[in-house]
C-alpha positions in Angstrom: 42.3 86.5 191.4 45.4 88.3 192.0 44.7 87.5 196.0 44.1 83.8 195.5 47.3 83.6 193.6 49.4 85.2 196.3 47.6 83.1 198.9 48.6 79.9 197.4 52.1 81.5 196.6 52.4 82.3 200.5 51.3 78.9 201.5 53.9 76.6 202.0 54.8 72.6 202.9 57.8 71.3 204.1 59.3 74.6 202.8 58.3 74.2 199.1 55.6 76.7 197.8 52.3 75.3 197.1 52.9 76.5 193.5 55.2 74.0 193.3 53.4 71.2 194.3 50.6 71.7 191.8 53.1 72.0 189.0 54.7 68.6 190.5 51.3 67.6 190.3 50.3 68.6 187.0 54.0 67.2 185.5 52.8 63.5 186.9 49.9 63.7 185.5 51.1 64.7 182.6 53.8 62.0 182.4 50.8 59.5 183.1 48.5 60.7 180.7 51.7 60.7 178.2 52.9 57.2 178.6 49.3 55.7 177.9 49.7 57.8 174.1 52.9 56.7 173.7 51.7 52.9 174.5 48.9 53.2 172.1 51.1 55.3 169.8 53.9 52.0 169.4 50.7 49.8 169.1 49.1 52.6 165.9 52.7 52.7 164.2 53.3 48.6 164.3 49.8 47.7 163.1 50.2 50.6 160.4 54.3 49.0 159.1 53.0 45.7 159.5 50.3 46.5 157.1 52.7 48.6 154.6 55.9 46.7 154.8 57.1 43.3 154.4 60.0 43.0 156.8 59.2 42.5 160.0 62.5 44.4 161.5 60.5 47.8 162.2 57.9 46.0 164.4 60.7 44.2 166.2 62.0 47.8 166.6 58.8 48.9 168.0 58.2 46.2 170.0 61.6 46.2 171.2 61.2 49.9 172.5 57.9 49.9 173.6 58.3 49.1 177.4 61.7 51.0 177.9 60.3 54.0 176.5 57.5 53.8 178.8 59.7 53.3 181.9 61.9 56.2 180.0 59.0 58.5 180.6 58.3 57.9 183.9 62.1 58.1 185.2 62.1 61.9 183.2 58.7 62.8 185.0 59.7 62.2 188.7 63.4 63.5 188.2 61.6 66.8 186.7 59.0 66.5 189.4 62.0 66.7 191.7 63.4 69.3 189.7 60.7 71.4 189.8 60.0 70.8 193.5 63.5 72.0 194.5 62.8 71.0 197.9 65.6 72.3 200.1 68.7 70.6 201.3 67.2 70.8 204.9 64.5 68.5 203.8 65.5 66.7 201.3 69.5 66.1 201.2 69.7 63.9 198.2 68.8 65.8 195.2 72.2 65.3 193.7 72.3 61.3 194.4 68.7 61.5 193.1 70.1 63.2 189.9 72.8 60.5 189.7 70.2 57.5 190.4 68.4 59.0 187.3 71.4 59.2 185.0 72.0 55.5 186.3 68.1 54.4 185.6 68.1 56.1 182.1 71.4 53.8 181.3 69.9 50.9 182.4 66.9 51.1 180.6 69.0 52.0 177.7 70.5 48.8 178.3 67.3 47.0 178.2 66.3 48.4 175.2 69.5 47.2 173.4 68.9 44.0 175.1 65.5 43.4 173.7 66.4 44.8 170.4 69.3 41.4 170.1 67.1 39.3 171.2 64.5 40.2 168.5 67.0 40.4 166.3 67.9 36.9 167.6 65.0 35.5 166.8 64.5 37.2 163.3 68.1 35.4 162.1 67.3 32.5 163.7 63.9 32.4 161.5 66.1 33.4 158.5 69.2 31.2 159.0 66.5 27.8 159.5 65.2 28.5 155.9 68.7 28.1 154.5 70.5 24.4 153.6 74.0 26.0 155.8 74.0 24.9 159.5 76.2 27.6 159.7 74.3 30.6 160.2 71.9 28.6 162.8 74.8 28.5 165.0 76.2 31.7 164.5 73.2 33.8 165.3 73.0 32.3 169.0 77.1 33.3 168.9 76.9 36.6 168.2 73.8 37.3 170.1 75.4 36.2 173.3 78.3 38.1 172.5 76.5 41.1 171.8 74.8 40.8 174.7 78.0 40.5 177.1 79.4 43.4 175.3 76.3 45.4 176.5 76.3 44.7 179.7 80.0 45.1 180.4 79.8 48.4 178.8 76.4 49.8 180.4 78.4 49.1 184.1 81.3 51.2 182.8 79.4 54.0 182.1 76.8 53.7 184.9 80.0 53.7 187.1 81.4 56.7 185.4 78.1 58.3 185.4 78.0 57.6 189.6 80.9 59.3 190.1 83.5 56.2 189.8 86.7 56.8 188.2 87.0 54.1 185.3 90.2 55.5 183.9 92.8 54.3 185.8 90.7 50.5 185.2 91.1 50.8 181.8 94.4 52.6 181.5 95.2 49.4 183.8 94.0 47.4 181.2 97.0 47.8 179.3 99.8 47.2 181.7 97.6 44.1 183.2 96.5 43.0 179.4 99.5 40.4 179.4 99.1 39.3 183.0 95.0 38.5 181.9 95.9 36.7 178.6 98.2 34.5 181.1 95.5 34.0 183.4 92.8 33.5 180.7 94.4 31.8 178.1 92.8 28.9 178.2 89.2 30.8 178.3 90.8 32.6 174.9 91.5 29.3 173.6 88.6 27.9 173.9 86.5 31.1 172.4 89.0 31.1 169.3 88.4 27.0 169.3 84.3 27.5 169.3 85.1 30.0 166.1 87.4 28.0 164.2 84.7 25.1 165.0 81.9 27.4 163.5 84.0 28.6 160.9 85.1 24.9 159.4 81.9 23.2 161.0 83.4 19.7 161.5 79.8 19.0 162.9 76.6 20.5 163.7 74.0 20.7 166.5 72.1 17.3 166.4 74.9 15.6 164.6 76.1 12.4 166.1 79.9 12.5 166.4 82.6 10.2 167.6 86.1 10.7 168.8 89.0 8.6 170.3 87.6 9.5 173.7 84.0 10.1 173.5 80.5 9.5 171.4 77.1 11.0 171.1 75.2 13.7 169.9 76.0 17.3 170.1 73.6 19.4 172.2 75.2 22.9 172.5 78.1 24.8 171.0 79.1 27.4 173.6 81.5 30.0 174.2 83.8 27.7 176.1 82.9 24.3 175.6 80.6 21.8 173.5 77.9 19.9 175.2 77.7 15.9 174.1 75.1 13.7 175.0 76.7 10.5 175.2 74.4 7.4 174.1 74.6 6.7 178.1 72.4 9.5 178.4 75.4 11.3 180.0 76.5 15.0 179.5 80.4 15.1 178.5 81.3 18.7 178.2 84.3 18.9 175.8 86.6 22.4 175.9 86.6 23.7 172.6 90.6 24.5 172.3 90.6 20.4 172.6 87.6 19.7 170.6 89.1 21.8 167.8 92.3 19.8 167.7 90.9 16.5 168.4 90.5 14.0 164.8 86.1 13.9 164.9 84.3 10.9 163.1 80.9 12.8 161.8 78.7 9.9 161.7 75.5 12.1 160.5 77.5 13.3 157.9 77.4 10.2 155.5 74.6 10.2 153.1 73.9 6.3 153.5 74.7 3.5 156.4 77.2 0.5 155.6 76.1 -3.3 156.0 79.3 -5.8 155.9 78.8 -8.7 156.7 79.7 -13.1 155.7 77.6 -15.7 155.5 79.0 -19.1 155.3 77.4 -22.2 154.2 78.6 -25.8 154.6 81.3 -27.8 152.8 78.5 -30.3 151.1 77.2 -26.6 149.3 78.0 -27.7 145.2 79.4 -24.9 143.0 75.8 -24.5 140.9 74.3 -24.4 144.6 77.0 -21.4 145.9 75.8 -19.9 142.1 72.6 -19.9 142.5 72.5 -18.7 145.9 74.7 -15.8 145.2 72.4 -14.5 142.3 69.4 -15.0 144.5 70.9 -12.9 147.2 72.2 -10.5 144.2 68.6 -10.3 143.2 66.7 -9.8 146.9 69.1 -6.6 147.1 68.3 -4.9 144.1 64.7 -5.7 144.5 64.7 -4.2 148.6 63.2 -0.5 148.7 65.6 0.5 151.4 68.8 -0.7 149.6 70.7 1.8 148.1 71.7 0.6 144.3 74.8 2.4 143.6 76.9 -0.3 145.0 77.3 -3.6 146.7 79.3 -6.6 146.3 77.8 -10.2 146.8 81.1 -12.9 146.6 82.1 -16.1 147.2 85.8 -15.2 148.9 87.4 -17.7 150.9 87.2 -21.4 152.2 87.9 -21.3 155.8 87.8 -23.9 158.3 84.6 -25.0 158.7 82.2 -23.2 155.7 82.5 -21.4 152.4 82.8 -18.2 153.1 80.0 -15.2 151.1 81.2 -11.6 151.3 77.9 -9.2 151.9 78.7 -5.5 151.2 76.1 -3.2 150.6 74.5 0.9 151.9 71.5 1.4 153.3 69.4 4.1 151.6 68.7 6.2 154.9 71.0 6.9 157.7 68.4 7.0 160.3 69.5 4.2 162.6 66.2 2.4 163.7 65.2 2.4 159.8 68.7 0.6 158.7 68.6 -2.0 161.2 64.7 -2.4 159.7 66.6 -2.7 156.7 69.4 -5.1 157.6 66.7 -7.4 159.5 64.5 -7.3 156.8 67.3 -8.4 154.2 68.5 -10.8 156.6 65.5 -12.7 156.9 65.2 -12.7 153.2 68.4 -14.5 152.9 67.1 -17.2 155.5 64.1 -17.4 153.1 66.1 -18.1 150.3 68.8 -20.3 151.2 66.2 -22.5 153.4 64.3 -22.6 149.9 67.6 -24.0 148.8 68.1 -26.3 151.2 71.3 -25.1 152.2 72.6 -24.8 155.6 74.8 -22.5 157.6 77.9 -23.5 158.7 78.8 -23.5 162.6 82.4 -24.7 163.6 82.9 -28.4 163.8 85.2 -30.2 163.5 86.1 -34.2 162.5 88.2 -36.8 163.9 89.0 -40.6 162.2 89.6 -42.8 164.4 92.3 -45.6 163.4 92.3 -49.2 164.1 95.1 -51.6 164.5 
């Protein structure tokens, strides 16, 4: 026993005892067999919380850290593989950037993890923030998340750097001396981030909202970081920087709770008062009696003579503020008013205009 022992001690490749190789060997194999129990370990522990607990945060956890973890494992079984192996630096020359490239993967699956975990997370407030009446929350979650995510990634290449070797103290010592000169340069980025908070903060308008300025109108597709996205009713894309958006005076049309119908209707001169009576109670009565006219308000009124008719003021809401259902509405009243003044025998008036013609 003692014999075979020494024999595979004494037998070497590439300079690395056989003894080595098998406990390479047996560490990969190990690492294998270990990342299939972790798998099936995550897959025990999220069908056992999702059976005891009501949130579903600690699955997203799980399901957040299954894949990193299992990359994890590998990257910690070759780099002890390596470690074990010790080949020398006349064969292999790179164990220390190999030792680096580890520390570096280990970040960067780090990262990924974190990465995962937002966008779970994402996706849980998202789920949260739609059951709520505030439009608020639905587009802060997307905020944050991106945010969240930048600040990750900017701050897994500092220390990945750092880690490699790189000096990052003099960058971020830098950072102070330089701050002013970057606030110059990016002023206007800053402007618009601080203009797409104070938008989500005093939410002049939401996503799907139909808006209207002095410059622009259509329906609002995306808040970002720098600018807001409008689809224009051209089927155009008008993207809008924030730090103007923020300042500029914004007609929410979506934000009314009912759609306005003014309008005249004028009628000839040979129209007798008891005629202009009757056909102001009948349109009077046609409104109240509509389904899709709102009854808080309206105004029916015989208001000026002007050239060529008698003049009736038509003010009234539609119930919805779906467009295609208020012009159903306002073509449907419409109609009804043709209805009742041809049942009347009254006519609309058109401009005309007559001339007497004197004889000597």
């Amino acid at each position: 026993m003692q014999a075979g022992w020494q024999y595979i001690q004494d037998w070497m490749l590439l300079d690395i005892p056989a003894s080595r190789w098998l406990a390479a060997m047996l560490i990969l194999f190990i690492t294998i067999v270990c990342r299939r129990w972790l798998i099936k370990l995550f897959h025990h522990l999220a069908q056992t919380l999702a059976a005891r607990t009501e949130t579903p945060l600690d699955n997203m956890l799980l399901e957040a850290a299954e894949k990193p973890a299992g990359w994890l494992l590998y990257t910690l079984g070759v780099l002890a593989t390596l470690h074990v192996l010790n080949p020398p630096p006349t064969i292999f020359p790179l164990m220390p950037l190999m030792d680096h490239l580890g520390r570096a993967l280990t970040l960067i699956i780090s990262t990924w993890f974190f990465w995962r975990l937002i966008d779970g997370l994402a996706a849980y407030f998202r789920a949260r923030a739609a059951e709520t009446e505030s439009s608020l929350d639905d587009q802060l979650v997307p905020f944050i998340a991106k945010t969240l995510k930048i600040f990750t990634a900017i701050t897994a290449v500092l220390v990945i750097a750092q880690n490699m070797g790189y000096s990052i103290s003099g960058l971020i010592a830098s950072l102070g001396i330089g701050g002013i000169a970057v606030a110059m340069a990016a002023r206007d980025t800053i402007a618009n981030v601080f203009g797409s908070v104070m938008i989500l903060i005093d939410r002049p308008f939401s996503i799907g909202d139909w808006i209207k300025t002095s410059e622009f109108e259509g329906v609002v597709e995306e808040i970002g970081f720098r600018s807001t996205r409008i689809r224009t009713f051209a089927q155009t894309l008008v993207n809008v920087p924030n730090s103007l958006l923020a300042n500029m005076v914004i007609d929410n049309i979506d934000a009314r709770a009912k759609r306005r119908i003014k309008m005249r209707i004028g009628l000839t001169y040979s129209t007798t008062p008891t005629q202009m009576q009757q056909a102001i109670s009948g349109i009077e009565a046609l409104l109240d009696a509509h389904p899709g006219v709102d009854k808080h308000f309206k105004l029916v009124k015989f208001d000026e003579f002007e050239d060529s008719s008698l003049s009736i003021f038509l003010y009234y809401f539609s119930a919805s503020t779906d467009w295609s259902e208020y012009l159903q509405v306002r073509q449907e009243v419409n109609m009804q008013i043709m209805q009742l003044l041809e049942s009347m025998h009254l006519d609309f008036a058109f401009p005309t205009r007559t001339v007497h013609l004197e004889k000597d």
